[in-house]
N, C-alpha and C positions, 0 to 999 in steps of 0.2 A: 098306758099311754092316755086311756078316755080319763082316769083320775086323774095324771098330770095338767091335761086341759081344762078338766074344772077344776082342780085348784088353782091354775092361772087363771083361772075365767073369775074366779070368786076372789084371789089374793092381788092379783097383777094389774096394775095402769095401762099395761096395753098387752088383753089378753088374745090368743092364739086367731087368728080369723078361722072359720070356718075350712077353708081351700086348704089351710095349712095342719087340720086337724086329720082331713081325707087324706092329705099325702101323707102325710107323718102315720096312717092306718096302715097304709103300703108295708111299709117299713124299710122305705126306697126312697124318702124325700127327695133325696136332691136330684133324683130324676126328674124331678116336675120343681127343681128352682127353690126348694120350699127349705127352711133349716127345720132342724131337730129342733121338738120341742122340749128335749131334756138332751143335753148333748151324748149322756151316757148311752142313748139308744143306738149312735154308732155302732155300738157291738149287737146288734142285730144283724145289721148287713154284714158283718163276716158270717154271725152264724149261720145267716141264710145261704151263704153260699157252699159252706160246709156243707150243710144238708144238703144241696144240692148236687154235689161232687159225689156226694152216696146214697141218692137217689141214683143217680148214673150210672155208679158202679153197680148198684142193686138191679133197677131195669134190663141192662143189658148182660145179667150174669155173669159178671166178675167175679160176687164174690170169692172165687177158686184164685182169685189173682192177688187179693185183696192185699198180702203181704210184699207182692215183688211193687204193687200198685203205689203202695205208701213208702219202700224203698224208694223208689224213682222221686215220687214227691221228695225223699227227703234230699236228692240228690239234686234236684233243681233247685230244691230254696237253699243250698251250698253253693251249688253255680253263682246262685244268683246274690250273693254276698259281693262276690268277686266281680262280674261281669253285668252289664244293664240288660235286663232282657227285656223284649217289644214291652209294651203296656198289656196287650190282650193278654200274653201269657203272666203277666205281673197279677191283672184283672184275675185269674181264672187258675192260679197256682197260691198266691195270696203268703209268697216267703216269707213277710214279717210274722204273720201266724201257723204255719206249714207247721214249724217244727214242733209247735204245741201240742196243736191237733195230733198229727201223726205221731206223737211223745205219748200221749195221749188210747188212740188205737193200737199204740205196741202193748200198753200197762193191760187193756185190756184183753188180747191178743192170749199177754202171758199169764195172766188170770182164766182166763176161759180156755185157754186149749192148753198150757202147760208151756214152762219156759223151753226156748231150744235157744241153740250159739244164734242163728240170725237176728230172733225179737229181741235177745238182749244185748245185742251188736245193735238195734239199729234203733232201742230205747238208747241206748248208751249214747250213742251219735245225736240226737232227737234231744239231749239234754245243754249243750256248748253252744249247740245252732237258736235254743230253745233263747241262752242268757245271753246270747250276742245282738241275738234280733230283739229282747226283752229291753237292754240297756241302750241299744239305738235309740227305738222311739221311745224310753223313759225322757228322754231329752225334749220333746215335742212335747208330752205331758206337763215337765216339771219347770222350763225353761231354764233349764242348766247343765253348764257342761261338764260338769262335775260330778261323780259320783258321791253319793253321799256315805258317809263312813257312821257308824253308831260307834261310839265311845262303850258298848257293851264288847264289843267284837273285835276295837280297834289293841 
């Protein structure tokens, strides 16, 4: 982020103010009003909240849970395809990435402790939820409503 600022401070007509350099530090800008100074750092604020979701599960000894824990995750970001949930649970469940993430903790799950029928039931599950929430906000990315087809594949 401190390199993106001097390069804008050195390349750009109208570089970063100071104010926007300390929240853009956070890595919580728009708490304090402020945009990305790269817009790709949005994907900080999901990761931080990932970490934070296991921190939580870590502090308060979960881990023993940790499998039925990212079952449930995955069953709420499936709820929540169908159904609008409050905002706070949207805030703090994060369905458009759930299924990554916890895709993600099953791969390693079944690598560090050995596959059983649930990690590769609920990898297997963690993968449909993975490309529906993927191809949703591809749309928001790409401005199109379209999928796009390769002519390798087609």
């Amino acid at each position: 982020m401190l390199l993106s600022s001097l390069a804008l401070a050195v390349l750009s007509h109208d570089p970063p103010s100071a104010t926007t350099i300390a929240a853009n530090l956070t890595m919580q800008p728009h708490a304090f009003n402020v945009p990305y100074i790269d817009m790709v750092y949005w994907t900080l604020v999901v990761e931080m909240k990932f970490y934070a979701l296991t921190w939580l599960v870590i502090v308060t000894r979960q881990m023993k849970r940790v499998e039925t824990l990212l079952t449930l995750w995955l069953a709420i970001t499936a709820f929540a395809i169908w159904v609008k949930i409050p905002h706070w649970l949207d805030a703090i469940v994060m369905p458009t990435y759930a299924s990554l993430f916890a895709g993600g903790c099953f791969l390693y799950l079944i690598r560090s402790r050995g596959p059983n029928v649930r990690r590769l039931i609920m990898f297997a599950v963690s993968i449909p939820l993975s490309m529906y929430c993927t191809l949703q906000y591809a749309v928001k990315y790409t401005n199109s409503t379209a999928f796009p087809r390769s002519s390798r594949c087609a």
